[in-house]
PyMOL commands that place a pseudoatom at each C-alpha (Angstrom):
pseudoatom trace, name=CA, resn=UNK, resi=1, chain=A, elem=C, hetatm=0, pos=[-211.308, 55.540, 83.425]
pseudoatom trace, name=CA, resn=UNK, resi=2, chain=A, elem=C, hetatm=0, pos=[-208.373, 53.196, 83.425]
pseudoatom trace, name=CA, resn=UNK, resi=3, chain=A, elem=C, hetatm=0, pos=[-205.931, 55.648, 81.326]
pseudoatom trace, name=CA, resn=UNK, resi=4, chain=A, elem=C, hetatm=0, pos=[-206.319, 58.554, 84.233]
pseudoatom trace, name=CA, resn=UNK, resi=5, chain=A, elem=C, hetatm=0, pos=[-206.189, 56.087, 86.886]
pseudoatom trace, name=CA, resn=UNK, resi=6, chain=A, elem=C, hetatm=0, pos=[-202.447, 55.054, 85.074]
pseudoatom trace, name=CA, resn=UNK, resi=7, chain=A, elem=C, hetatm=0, pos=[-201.976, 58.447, 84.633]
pseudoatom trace, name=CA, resn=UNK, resi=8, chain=A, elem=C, hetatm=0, pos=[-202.660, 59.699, 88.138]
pseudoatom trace, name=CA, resn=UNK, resi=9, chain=A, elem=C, hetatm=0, pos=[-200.408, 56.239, 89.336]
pseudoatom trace, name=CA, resn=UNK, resi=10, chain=A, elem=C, hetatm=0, pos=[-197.361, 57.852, 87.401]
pseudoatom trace, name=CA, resn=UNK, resi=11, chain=A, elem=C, hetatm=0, pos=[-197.802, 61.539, 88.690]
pseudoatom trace, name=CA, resn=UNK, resi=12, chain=A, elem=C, hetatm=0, pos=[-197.746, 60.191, 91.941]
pseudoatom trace, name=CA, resn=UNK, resi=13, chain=A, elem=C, hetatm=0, pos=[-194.787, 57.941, 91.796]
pseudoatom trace, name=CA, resn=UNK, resi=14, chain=A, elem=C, hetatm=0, pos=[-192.522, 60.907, 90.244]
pseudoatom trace, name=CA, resn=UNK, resi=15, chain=A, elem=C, hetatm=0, pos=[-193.884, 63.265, 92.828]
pseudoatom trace, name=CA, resn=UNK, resi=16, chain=A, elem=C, hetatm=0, pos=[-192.447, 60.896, 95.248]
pseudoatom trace, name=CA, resn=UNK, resi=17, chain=A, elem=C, hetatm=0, pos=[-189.481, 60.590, 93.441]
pseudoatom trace, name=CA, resn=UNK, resi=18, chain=A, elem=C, hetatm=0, pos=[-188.530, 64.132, 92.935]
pseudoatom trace, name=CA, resn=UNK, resi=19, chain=A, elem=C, hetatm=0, pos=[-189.303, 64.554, 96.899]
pseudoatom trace, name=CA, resn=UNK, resi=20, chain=A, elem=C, hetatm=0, pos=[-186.874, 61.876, 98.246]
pseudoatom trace, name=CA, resn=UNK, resi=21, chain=A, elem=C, hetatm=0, pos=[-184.367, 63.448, 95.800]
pseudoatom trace, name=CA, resn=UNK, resi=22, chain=A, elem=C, hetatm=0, pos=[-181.552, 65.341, 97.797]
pseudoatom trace, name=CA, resn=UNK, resi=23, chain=A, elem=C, hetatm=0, pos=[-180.691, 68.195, 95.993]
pseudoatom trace, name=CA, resn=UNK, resi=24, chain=A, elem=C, hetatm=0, pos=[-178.057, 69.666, 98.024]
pseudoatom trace, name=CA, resn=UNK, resi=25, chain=A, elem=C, hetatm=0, pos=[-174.581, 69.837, 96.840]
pseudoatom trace, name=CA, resn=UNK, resi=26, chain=A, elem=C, hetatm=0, pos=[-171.933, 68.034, 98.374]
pseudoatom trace, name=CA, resn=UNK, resi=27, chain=A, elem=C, hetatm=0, pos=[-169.929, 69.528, 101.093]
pseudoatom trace, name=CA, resn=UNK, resi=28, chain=A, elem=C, hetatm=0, pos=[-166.540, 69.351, 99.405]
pseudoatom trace, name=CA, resn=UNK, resi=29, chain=A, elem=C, hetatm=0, pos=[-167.489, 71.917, 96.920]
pseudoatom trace, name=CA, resn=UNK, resi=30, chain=A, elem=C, hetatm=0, pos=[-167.781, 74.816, 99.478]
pseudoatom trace, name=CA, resn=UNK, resi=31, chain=A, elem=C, hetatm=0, pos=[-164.165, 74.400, 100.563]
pseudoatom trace, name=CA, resn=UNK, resi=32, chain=A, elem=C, hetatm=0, pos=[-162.134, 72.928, 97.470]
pseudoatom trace, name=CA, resn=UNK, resi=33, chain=A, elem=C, hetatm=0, pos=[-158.761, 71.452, 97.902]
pseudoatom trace, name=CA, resn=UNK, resi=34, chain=A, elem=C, hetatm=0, pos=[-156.813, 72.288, 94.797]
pseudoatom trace, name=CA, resn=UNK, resi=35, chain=A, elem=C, hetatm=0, pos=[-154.173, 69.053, 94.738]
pseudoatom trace, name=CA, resn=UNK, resi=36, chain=A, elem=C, hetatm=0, pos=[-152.699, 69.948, 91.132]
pseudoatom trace, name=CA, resn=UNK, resi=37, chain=A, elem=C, hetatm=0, pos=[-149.498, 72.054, 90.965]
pseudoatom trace, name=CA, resn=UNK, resi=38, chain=A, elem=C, hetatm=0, pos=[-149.505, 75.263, 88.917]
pseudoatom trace, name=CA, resn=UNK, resi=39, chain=A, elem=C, hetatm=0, pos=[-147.427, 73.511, 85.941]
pseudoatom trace, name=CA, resn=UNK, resi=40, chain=A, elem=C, hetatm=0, pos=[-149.610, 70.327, 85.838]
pseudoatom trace, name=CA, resn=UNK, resi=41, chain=A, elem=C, hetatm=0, pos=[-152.836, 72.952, 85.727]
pseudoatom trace, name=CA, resn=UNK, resi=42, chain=A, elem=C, hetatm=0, pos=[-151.330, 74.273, 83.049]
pseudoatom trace, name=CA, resn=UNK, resi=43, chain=A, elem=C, hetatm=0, pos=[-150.322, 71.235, 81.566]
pseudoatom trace, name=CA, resn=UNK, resi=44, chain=A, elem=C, hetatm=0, pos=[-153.649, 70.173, 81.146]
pseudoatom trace, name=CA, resn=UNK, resi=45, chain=A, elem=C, hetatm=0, pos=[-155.097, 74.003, 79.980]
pseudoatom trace, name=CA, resn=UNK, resi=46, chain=A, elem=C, hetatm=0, pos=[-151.959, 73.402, 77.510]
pseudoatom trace, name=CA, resn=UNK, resi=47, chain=A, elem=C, hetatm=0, pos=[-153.302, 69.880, 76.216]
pseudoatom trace, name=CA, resn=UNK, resi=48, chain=A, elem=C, hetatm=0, pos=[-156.872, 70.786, 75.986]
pseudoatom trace, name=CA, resn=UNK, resi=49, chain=A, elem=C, hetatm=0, pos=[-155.839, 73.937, 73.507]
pseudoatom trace, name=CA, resn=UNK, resi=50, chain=A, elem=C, hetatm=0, pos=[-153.665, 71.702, 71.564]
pseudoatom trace, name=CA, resn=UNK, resi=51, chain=A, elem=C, hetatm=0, pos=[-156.356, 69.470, 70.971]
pseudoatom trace, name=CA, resn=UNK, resi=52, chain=A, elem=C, hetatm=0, pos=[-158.948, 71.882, 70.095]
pseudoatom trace, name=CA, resn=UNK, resi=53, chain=A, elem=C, hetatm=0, pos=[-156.024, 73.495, 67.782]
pseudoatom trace, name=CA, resn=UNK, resi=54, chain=A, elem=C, hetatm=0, pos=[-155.539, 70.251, 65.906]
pseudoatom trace, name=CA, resn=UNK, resi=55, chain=A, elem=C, hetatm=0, pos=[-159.071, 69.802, 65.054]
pseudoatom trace, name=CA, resn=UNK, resi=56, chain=A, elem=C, hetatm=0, pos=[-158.751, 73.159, 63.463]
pseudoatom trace, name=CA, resn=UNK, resi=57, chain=A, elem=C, hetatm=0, pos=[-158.443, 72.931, 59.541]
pseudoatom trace, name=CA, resn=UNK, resi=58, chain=A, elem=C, hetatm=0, pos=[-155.574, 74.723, 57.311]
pseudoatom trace, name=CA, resn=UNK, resi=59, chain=A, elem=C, hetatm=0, pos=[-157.517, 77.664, 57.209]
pseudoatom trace, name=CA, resn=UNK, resi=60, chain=A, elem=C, hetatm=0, pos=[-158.658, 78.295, 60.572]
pseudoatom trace, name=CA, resn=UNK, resi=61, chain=A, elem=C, hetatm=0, pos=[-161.746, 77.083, 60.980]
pseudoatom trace, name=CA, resn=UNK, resi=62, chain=A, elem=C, hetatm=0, pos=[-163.684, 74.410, 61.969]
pseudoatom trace, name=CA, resn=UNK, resi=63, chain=A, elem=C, hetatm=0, pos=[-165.361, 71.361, 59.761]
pseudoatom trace, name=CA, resn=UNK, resi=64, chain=A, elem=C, hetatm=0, pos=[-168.470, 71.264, 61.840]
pseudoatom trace, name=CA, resn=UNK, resi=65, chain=A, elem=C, hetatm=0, pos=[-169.458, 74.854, 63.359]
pseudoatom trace, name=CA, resn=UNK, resi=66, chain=A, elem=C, hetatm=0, pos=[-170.326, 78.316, 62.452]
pseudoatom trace, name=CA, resn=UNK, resi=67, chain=A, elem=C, hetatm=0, pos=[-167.868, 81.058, 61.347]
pseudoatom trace, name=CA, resn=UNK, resi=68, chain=A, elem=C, hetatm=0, pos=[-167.511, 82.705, 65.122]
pseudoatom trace, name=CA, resn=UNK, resi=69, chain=A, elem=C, hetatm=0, pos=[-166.312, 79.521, 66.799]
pseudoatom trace, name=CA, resn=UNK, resi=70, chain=A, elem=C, hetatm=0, pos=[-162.383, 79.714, 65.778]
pseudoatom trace, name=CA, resn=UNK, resi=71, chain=A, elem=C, hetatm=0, pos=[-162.716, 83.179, 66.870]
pseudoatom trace, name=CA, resn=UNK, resi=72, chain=A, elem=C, hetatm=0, pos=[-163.225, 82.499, 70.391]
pseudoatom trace, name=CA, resn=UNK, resi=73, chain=A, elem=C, hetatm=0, pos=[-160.709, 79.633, 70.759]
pseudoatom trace, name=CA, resn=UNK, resi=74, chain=A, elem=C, hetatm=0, pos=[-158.303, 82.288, 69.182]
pseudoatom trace, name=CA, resn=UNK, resi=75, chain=A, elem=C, hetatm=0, pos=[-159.111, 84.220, 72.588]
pseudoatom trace, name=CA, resn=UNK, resi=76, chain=A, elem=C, hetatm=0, pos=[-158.156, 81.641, 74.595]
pseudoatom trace, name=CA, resn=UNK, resi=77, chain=A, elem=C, hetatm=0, pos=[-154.542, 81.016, 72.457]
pseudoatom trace, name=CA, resn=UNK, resi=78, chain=A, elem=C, hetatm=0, pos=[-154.140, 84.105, 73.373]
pseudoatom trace, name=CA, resn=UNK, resi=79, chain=A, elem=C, hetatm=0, pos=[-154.983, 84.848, 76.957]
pseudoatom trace, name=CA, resn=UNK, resi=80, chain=A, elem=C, hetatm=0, pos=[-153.001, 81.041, 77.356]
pseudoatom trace, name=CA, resn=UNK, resi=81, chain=A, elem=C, hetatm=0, pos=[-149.583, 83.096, 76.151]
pseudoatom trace, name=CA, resn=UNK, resi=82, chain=A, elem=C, hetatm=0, pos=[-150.545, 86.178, 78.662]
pseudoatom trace, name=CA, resn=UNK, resi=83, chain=A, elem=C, hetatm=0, pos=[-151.050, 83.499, 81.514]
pseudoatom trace, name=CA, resn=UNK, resi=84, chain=A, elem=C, hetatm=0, pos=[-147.927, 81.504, 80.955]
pseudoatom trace, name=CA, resn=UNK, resi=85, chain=A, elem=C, hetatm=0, pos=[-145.883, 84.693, 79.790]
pseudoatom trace, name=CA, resn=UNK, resi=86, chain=A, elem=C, hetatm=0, pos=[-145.332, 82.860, 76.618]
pseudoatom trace, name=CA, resn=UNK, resi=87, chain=A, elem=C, hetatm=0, pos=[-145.682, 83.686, 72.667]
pseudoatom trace, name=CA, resn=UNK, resi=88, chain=A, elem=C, hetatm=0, pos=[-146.498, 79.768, 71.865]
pseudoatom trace, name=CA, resn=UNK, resi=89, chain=A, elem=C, hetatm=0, pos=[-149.556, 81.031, 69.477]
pseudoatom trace, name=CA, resn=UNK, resi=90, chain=A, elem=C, hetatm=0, pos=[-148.620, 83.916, 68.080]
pseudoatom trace, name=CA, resn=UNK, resi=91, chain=A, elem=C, hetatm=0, pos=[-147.364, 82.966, 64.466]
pseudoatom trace, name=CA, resn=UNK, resi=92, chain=A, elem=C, hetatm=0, pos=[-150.425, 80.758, 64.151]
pseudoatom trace, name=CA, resn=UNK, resi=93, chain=A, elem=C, hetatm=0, pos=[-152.637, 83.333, 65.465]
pseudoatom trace, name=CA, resn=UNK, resi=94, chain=A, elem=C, hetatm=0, pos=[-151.056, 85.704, 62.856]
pseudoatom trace, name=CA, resn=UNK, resi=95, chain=A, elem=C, hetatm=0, pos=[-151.596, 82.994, 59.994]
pseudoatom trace, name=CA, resn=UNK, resi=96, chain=A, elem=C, hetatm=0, pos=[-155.505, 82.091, 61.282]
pseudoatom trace, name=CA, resn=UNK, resi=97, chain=A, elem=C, hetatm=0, pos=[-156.361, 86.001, 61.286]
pseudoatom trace, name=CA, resn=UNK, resi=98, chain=A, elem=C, hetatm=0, pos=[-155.550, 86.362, 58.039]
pseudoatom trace, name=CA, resn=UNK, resi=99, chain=A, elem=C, hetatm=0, pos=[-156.975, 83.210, 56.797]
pseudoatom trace, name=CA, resn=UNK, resi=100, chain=A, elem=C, hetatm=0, pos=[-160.245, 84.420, 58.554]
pseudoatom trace, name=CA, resn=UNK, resi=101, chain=A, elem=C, hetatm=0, pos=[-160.111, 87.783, 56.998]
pseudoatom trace, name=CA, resn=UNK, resi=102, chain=A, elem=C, hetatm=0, pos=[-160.386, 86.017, 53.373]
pseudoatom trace, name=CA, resn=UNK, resi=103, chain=A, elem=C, hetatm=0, pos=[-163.044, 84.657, 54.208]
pseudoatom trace, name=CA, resn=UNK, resi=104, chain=A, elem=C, hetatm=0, pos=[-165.165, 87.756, 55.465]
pseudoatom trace, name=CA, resn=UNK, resi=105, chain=A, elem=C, hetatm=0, pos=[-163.015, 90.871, 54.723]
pseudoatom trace, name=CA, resn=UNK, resi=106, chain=A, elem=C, hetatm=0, pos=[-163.072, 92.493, 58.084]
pseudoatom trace, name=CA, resn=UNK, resi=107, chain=A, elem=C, hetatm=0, pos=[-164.162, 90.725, 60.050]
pseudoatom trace, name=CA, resn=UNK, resi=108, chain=A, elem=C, hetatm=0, pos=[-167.879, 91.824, 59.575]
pseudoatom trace, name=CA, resn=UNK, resi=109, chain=A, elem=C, hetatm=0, pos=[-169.933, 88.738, 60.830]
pseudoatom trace, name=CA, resn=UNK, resi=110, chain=A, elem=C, hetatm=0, pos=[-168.532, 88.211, 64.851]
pseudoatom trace, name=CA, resn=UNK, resi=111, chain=A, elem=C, hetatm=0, pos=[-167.550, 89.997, 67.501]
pseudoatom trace, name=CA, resn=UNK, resi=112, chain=A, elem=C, hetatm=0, pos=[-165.200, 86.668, 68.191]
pseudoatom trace, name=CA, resn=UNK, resi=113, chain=A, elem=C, hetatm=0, pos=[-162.666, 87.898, 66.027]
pseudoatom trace, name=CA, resn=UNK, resi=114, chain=A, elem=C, hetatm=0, pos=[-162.413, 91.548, 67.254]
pseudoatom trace, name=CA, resn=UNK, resi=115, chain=A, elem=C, hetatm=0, pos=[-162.028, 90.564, 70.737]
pseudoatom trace, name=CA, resn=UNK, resi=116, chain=A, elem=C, hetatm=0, pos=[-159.471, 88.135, 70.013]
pseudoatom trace, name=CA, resn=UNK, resi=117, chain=A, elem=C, hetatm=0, pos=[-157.966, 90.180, 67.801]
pseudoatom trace, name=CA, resn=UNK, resi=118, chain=A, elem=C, hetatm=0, pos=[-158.036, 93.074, 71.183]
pseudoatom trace, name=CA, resn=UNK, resi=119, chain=A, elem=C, hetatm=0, pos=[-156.604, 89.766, 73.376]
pseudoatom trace, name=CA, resn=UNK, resi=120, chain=A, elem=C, hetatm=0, pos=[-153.945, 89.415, 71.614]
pseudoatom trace, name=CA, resn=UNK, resi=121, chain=A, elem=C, hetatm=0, pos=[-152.524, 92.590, 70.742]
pseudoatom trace, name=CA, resn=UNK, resi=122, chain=A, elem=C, hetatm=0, pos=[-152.638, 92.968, 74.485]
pseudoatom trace, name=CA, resn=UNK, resi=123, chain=A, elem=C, hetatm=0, pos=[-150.812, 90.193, 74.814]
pseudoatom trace, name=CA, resn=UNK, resi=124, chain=A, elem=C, hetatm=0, pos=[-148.247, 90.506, 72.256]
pseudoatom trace, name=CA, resn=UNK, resi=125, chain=A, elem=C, hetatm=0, pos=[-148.220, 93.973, 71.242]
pseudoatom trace, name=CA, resn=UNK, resi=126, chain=A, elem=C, hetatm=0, pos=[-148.070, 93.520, 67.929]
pseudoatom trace, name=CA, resn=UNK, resi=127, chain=A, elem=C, hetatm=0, pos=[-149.717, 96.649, 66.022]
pseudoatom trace, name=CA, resn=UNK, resi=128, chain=A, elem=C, hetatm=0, pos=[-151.020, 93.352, 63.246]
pseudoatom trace, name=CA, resn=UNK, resi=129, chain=A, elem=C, hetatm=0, pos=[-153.555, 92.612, 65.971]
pseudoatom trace, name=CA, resn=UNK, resi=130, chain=A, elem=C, hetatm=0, pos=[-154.500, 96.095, 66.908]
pseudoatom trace, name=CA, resn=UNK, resi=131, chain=A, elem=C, hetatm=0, pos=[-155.323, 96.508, 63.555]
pseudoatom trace, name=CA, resn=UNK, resi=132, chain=A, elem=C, hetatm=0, pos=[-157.512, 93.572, 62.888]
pseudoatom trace, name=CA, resn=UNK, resi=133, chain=A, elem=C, hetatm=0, pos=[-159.362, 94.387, 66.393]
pseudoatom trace, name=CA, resn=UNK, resi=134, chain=A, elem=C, hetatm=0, pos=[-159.830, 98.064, 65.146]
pseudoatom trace, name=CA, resn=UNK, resi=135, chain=A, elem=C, hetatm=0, pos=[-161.186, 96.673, 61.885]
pseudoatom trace, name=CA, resn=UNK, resi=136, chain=A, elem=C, hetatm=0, pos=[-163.700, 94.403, 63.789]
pseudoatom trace, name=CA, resn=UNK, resi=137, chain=A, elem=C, hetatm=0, pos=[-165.008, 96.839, 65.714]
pseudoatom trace, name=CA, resn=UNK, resi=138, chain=A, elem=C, hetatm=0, pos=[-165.380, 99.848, 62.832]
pseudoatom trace, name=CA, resn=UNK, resi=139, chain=A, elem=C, hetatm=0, pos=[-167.398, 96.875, 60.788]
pseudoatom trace, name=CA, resn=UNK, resi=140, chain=A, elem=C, hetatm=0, pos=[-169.402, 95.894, 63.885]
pseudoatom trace, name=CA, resn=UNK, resi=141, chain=A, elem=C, hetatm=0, pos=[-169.856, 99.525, 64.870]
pseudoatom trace, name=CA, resn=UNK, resi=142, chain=A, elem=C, hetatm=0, pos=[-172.552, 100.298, 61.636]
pseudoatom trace, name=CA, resn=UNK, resi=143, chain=A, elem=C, hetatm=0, pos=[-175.112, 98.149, 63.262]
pseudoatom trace, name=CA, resn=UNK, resi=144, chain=A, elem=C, hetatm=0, pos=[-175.055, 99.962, 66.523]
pseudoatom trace, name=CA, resn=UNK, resi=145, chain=A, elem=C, hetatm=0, pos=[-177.166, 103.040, 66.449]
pseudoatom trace, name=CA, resn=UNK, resi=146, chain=A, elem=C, hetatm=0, pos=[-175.588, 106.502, 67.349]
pseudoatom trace, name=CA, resn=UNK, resi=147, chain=A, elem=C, hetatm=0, pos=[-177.243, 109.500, 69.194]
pseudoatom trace, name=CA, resn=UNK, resi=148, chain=A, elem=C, hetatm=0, pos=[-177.278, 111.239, 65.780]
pseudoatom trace, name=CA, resn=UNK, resi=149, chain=A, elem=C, hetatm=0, pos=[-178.870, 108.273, 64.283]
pseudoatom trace, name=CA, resn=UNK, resi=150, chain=A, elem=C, hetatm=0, pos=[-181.918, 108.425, 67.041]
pseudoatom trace, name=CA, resn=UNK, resi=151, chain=A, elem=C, hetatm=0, pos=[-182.060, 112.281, 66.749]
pseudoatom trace, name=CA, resn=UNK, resi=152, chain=A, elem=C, hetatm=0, pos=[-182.099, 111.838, 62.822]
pseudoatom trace, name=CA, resn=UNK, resi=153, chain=A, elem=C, hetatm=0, pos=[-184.434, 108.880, 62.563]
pseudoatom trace, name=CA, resn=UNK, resi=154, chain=A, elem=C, hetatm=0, pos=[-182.377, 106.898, 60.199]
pseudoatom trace, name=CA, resn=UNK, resi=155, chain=A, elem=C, hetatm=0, pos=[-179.475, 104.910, 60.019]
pseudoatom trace, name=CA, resn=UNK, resi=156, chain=A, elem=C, hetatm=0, pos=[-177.605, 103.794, 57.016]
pseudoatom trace, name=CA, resn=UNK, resi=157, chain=A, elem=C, hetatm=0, pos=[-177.495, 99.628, 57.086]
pseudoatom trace, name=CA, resn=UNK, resi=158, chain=A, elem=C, hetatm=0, pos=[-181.255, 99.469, 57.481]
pseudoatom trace, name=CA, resn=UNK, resi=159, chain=A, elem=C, hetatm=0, pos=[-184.364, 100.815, 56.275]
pseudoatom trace, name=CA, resn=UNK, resi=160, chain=A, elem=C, hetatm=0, pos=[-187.006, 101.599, 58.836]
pseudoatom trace, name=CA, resn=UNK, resi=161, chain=A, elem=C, hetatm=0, pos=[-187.967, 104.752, 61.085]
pseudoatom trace, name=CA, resn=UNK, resi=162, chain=A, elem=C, hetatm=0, pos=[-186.704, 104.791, 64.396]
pseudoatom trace, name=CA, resn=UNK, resi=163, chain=A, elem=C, hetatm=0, pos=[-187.431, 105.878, 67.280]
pseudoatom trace, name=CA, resn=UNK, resi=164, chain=A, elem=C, hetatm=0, pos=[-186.413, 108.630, 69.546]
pseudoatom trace, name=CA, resn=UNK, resi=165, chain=A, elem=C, hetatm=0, pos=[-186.627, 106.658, 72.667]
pseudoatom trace, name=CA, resn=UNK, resi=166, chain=A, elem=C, hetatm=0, pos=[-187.224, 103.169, 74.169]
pseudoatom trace, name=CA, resn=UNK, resi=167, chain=A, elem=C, hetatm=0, pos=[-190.065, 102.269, 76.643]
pseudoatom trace, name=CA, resn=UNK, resi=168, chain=A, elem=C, hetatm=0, pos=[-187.148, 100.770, 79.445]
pseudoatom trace, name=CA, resn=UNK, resi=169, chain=A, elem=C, hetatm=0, pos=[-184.267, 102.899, 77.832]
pseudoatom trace, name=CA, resn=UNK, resi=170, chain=A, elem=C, hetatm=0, pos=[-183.024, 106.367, 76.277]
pseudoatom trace, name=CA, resn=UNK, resi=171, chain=A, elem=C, hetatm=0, pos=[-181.746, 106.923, 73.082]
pseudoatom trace, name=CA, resn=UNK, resi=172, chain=A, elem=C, hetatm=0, pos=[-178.293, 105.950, 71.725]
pseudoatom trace, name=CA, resn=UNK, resi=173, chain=A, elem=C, hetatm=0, pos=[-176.018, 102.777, 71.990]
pseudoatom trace, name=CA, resn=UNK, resi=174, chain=A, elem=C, hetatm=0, pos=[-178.866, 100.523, 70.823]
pseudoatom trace, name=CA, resn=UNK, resi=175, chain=A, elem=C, hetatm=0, pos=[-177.617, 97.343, 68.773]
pseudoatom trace, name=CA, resn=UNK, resi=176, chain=A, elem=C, hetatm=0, pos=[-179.345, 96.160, 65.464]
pseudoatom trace, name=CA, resn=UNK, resi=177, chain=A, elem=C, hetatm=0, pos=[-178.244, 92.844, 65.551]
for i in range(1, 177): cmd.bond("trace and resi %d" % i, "trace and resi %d" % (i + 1))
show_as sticks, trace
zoom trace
């Protein structure tokens, strides 16, 4: 009897608690005051990429995460340049790419590296990109299953029947991954 009464004791107390809690955000987020000039924004943006870039290794990637993850900070290199109408990352960009490409020849494990790839040949129009995001998105593009591929029943990267339509969706553009 003791261990419910103790137990019934706490459930009251955090009831209590999470009732006199005030949940409501603060005013001053409705109506923010941006103090910081454009250049010390990006300033900042500038130091936080530098940082992330120096805990990159030689070959692009990072010690401590999966494959993907230098893929999307490449992205942000990138759309950094297009926002300060500079070409600070380019060169490395160019070197990381193709340090990332012998490690999975094209590309064919994330969607990270096609869209940064796309980023920053839009960016820098340099036809080295658009070829890399092209390549990225032909290897990504055999796990997606075509029209044909639902009419036929079949696709070619895996073996099982499909098919010809979804309970909550039609046929075509479906994604195997």
């Amino acid at each position: 009897m003791l261990p419910l009464l103790l137990v019934w004791m706490l459930v009251v107390h955090f009831i209590t608690l999470s009732s006199a809690q005030n949940l409501m955000p603060s005013s001053s987020w409705k109506d923010p005051n941006i103090t910081s000039s454009k250049d010390e924004r990006i300033s900042i943006a500038s130091a936080a990429l530098e940082k992330a870039v120096s805990m990159l290794q030689s070959n692009g990637q990072f010690n401590d995460s999966t494959y993907e993850t230098p893929g999307r900070l490449y992205a942000q290199m990138a759309e950094f340049d297009r926002l300060t109408n500079q070409t600070k990352y380019k060169d490395i960009l160019k070197r990381y790419f193709a340090e990332a490409e012998s490690f999975h020849p094209g590309h064919d494990v994330s969607a990270s590296y096609g869209y940064a790839a796309a980023r920053a040949y839009a960016v820098y129009q340099d036809p080295d990109f658009l070829d890399l995001a092209v390549t990225s998105w032909t290897s990504a593009r055999q796990y997606t299953i075509s029209k044909e591929q639902t009419a036929s029943g079949t696709t070619g990267v895996k073996q099982f029947s499909l098919s010809s339509s979804c309970p909550s969706q039609g046929p075509g553009g479906k994604n195997l991954q």
